[in-house]
C-alpha positions in Angstrom: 9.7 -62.9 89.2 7.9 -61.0 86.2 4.9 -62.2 87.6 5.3 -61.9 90.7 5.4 -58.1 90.4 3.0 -58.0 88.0 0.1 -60.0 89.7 -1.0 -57.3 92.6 -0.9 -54.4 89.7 -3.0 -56.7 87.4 -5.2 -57.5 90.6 -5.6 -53.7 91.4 -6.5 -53.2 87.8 -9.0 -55.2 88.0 -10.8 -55.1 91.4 -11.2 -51.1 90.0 -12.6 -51.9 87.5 -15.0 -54.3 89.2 -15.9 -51.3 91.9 -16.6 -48.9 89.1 -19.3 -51.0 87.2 -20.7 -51.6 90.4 -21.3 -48.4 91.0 -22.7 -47.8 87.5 -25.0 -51.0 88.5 -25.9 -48.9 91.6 -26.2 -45.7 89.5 -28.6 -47.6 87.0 -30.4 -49.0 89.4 -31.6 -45.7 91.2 -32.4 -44.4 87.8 -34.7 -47.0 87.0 -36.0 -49.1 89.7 -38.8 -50.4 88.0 -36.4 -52.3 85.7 -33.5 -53.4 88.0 -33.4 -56.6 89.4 -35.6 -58.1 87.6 -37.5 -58.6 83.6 -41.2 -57.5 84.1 -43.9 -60.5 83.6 -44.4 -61.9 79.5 -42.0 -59.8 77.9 -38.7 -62.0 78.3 -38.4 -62.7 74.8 -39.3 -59.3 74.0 -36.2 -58.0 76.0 -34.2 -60.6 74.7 -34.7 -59.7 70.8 -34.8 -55.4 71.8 -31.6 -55.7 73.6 -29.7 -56.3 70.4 -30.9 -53.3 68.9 -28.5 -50.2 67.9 -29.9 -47.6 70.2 -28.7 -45.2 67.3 -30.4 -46.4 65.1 -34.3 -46.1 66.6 -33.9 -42.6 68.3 -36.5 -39.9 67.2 -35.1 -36.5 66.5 -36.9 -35.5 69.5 -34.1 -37.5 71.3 -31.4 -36.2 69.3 -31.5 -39.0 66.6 -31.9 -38.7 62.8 -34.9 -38.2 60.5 -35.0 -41.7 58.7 -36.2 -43.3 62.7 -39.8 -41.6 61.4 -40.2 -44.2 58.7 -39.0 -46.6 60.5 -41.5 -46.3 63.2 -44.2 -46.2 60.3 -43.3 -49.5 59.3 -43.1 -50.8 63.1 -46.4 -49.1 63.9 -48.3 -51.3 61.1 -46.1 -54.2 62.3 -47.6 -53.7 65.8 -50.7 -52.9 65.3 -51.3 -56.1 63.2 -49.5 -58.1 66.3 -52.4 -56.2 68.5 -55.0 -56.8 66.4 -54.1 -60.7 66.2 -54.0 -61.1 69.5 -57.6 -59.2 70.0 -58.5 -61.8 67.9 -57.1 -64.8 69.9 -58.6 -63.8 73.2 -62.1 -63.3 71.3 -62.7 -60.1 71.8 -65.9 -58.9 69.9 -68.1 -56.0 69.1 -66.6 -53.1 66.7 -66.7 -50.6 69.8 -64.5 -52.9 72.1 -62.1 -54.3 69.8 -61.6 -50.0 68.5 -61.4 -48.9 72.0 -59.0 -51.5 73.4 -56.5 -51.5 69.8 -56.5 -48.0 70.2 -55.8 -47.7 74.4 -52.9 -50.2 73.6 -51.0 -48.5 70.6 -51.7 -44.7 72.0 -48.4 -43.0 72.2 -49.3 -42.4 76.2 -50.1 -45.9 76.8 -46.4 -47.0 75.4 -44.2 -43.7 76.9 -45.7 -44.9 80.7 -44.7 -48.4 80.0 -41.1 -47.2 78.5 -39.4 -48.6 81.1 -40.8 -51.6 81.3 -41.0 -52.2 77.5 -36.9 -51.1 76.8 -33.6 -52.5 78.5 -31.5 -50.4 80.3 -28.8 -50.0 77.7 -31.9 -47.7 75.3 -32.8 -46.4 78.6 -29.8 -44.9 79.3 -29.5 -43.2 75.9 -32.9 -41.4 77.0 -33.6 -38.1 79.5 -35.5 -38.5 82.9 -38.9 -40.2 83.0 -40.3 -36.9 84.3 -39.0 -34.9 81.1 -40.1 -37.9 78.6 -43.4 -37.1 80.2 -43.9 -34.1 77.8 -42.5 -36.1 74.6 -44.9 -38.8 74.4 -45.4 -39.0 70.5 -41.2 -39.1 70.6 -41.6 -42.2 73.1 -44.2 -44.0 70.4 -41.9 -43.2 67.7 -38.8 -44.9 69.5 -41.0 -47.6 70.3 -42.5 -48.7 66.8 -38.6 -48.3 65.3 -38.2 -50.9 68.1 -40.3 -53.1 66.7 -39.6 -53.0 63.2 -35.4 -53.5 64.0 -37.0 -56.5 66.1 -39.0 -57.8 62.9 -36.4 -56.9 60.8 -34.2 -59.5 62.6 -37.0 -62.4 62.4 -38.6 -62.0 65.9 -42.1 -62.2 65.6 -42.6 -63.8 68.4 -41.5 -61.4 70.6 -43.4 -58.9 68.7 -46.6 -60.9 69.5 -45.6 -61.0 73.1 -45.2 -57.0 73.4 -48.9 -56.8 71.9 -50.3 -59.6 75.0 -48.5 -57.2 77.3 -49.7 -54.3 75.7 -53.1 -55.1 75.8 -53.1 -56.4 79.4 -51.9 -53.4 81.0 -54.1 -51.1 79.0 -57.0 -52.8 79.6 -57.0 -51.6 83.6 -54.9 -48.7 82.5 -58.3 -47.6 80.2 -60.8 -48.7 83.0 -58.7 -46.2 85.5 -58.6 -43.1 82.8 -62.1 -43.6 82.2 -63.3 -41.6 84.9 -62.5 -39.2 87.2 -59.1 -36.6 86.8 -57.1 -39.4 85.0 -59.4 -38.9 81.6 -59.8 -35.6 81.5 -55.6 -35.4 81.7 -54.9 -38.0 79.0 -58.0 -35.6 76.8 -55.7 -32.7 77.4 -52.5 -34.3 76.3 -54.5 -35.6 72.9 -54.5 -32.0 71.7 -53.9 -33.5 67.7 -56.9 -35.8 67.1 -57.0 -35.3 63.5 -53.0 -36.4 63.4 -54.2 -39.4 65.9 -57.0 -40.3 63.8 -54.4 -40.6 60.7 -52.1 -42.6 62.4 -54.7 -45.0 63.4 -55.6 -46.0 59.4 -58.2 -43.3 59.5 -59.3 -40.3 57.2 -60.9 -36.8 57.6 -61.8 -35.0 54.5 -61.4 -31.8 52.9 -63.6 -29.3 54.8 -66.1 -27.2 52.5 -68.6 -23.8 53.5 -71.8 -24.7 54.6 -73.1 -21.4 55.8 -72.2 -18.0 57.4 -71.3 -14.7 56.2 -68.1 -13.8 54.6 -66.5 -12.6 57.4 -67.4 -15.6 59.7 -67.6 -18.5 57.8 -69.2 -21.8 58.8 -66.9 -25.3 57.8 -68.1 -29.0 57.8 -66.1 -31.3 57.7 -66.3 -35.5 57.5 -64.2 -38.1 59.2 -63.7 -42.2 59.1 -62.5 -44.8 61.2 -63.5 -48.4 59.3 -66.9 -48.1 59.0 -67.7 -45.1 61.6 -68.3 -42.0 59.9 -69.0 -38.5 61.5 -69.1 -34.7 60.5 -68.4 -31.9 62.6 -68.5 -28.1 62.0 -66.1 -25.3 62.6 -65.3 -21.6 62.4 -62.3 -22.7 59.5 -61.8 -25.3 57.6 -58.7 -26.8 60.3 -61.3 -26.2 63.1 -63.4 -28.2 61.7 -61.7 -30.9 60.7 -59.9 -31.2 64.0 -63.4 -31.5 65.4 -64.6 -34.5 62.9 -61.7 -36.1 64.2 -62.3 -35.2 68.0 -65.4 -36.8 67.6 -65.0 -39.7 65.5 -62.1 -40.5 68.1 -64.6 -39.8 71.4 -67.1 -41.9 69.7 -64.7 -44.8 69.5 -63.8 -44.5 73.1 -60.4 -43.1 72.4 -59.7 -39.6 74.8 -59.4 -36.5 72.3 -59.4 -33.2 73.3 -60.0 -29.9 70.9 -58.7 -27.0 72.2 -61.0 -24.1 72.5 -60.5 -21.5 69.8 -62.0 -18.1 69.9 -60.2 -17.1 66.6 -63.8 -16.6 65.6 -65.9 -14.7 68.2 -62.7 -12.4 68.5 -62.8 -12.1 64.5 -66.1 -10.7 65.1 -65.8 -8.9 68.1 -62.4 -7.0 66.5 -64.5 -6.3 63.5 -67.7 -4.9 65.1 -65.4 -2.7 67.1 -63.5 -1.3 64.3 -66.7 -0.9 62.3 -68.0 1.3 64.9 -64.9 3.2 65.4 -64.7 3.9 61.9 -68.8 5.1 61.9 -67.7 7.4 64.6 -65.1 8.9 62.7 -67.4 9.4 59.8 -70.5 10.8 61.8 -67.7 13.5 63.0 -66.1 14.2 59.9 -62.9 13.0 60.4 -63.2 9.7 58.1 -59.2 7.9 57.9 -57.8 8.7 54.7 -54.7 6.9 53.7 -51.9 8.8 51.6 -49.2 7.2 49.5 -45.8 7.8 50.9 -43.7 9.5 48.5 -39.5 8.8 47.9 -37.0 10.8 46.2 -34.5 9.2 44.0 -32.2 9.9 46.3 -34.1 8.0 48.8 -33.4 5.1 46.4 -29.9 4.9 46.2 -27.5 2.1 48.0 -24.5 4.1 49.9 -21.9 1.3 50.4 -19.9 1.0 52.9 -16.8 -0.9 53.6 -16.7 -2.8 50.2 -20.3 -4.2 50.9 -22.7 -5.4 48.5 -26.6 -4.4 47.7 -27.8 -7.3 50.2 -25.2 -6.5 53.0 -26.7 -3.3 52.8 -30.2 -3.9 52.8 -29.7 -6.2 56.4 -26.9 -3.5 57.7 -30.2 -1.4 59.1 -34.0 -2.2 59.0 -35.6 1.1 57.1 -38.6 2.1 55.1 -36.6 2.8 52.4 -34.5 -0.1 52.3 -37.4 -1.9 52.1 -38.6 0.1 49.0 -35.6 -1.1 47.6 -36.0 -4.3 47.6 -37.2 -5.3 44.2 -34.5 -3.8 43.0 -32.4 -5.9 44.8 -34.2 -9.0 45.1 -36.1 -9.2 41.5 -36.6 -12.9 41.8 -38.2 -12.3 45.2 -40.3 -9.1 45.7 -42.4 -7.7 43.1 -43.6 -4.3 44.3 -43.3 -2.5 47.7 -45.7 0.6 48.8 -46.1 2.5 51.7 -49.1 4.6 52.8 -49.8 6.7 55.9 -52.4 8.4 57.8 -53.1 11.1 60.4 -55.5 10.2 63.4 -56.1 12.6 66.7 -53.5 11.2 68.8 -51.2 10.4 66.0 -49.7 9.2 62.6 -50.1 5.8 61.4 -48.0 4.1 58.7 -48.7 1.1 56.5 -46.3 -1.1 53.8 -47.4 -4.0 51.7 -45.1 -6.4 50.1 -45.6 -8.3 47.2 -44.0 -11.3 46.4 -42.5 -11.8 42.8 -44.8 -15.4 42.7 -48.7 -15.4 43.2 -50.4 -17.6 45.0 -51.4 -17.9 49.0 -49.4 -15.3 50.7 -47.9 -13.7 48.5 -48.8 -10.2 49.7 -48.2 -9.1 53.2 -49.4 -6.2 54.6 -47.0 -4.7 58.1 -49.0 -1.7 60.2 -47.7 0.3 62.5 -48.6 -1.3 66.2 -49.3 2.0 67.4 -50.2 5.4 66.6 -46.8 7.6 67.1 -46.4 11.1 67.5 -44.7 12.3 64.4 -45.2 10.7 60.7 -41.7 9.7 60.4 -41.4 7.6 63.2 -44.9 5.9 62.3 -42.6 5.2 59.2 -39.8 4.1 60.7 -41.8 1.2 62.3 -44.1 0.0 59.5 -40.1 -0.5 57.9 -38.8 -2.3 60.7 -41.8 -4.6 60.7 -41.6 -5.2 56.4 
């Protein structure tokens, strides 16, 4: 009799159940078409040994998982990249140039986040945002990748490690040919807006970038780079110009899509100081030359009224002042060394100036705030400078 009643509640239960995963299955499906239904061509074993792995475990912060994935990937990215370049090998693939260009088309961060979701089962998938928003967070897609693969070789499954390089290198090969020409390169160059971080990831080096020429107000950088035994040297308007260059080049020359960005830190460098240069020979020629004046305070300018039981520093953040700022070595010994405060009259108004020095020498250590724009009266040139210190 117990069963009796129990039966079509247990068989209700149950065929709920079975109607909700199927419309997960359903759900899943639309999501990722690509991947339902079926395991994509040579990568059966390589499903079979990434299914088992904690999708915890190889997110990238970028995906909301935890700093330790980025050695992970590390390890899985020399793991890989030994798997690609022994299957190079085995299909006899020669000449320095192709063997470069086709290991680095198959390992590129780009190459692996347009495969994802072919490469990953559904149960990483899922822990991942839309295809069209990974689109933008390719280096985070590599990353989840290569902790992939060193779970999977962790676990003992070289094998399937040696199938994700054959697939790897299959699909890059026409995916290379395509992005070769046309609109499809010049994209992927734009997205490579980091050759010199490519280049490093790719076993390669770019050294320290030293003067070569120009005046001391435009400087010329050269700097060298390396990829086994290719070597190149580019030249910049600063020593991270340059070097990004190197790299830009050394990866073009390989056959690898870099892109450096335009800078025109330089020509507007010069341009900003030919203009203020003449300005300031105008001014002179008519007599008026800028003369800076240091501000003066009174002691009672210097003093902390408290309020409410608060202390020096709750004080010093309560409202952002010129003479709070003055303060602050006094407050913050261990911190600030020395603040002064200068300002100046022009025709259409009073400027106001306020460098800080920091208690430790070294790069940085003094700042220098100026007041955006001339203001009418000298106080509130003051006021401003303080805000901005």
């Amino acid at each position: 009799r117990r069963w009796g009643v129990l039966r079509p509640r247990l068989s209700g239960f149950l065929s709920g159940r079975v109607n909700l995963l199927g419309r997960a299955s359903a759900r899943l499906r639309q999501l990722f078409p690509q991947q339902a239904g079926s395991t994509s061509p040579g990568l059966a074993r390589w499903h079979s040994a990434v299914s088992e792995v904690n999708g915890w475990l190889v997110l990238p912060m970028g995906f909301g998982g935890e700093r330790h994935v980025t050695t992970a990937a590390w390890h899985g990215d020399k793991v890989l990249g030994a798997a690609v370049a022994r299957e190079l090998q085995a299909q006899c693939v020669g000449g320095q140039d192709e063997l470069t260009r086709r290991f680095c088309a198959a390992v590129s961060n780009e190459h692996m986040a347009a495969h994802l979701d072919q490469l990953l089962p559904l149960t990483l998938l899922t822990l991942l945002p839309p295809a069209e928003e990974r689109a933008a967070q390719v280096h985070d897609c590599g990353t989840l990748l290569e902790a992939c693969v060193e779970r999977v070789h962790h676990s003992g499954g070289a094998d399937a490690i040696e199938e994700l390089a054959r697939y790897l290198l299959a699909t890059a090969t026409d995916t290379d040919a395509d992005a070769s020409e046309g609109e499809g390169g010049e994209a992927r160059a734009r997205r490579e807006a980091n050759p010199k971080g490519r280049l490093l990831e790719l076993g390669g080096s770019v050294g320290p970038a030293e003067q070569v020429g120009g005046a001391s107000h435009s400087p010329l950088f050269r700097a060298a780079a390396s990829l086994g035994e290719r070597r190149l040297a580019a030249e910049g308007g600063s020593k991270k110009a340059a070097e990004k260059a190197a790299a830009a080049a050394l990866l073009a020359s390989a056959g690898v899509h870099a892109a450096v960005l335009p800078t025109q830190r330089l020509g507007l460098a010069r341009t900003a100081s030919e203009a203020v240069g003449s300005r300031a020979s105008e001014a002179a020629s008519a007599g008026r030359p800028l003369r800076w004046s240091a501000v003066a305070f009174r002691e009672a300018d210097l003093a902390a009224e408290l309020k409410d039981g608060e202390d020096g520093e709750a004080w010093f953040r309560r409202r952002p002042t010129l003479h709070r700022s003055v303060c602050a070595p006094l407050l913050f010994p261990d911190a600030v060394r020395a603040v002064d405060a200068w300002q100046a009259r022009l025709d259409d108004g009073a400027l106001a100036m306020v460098r800080v020095q920091a208690a430790r020498g070294g790069e940085g250590a003094t700042r220098v705030f100026v007041t955006p724009a001339p203001t009418s009266t000298g106080s509130a040139a003051r006021r401003a400078a303080g805000v901005l210190a």
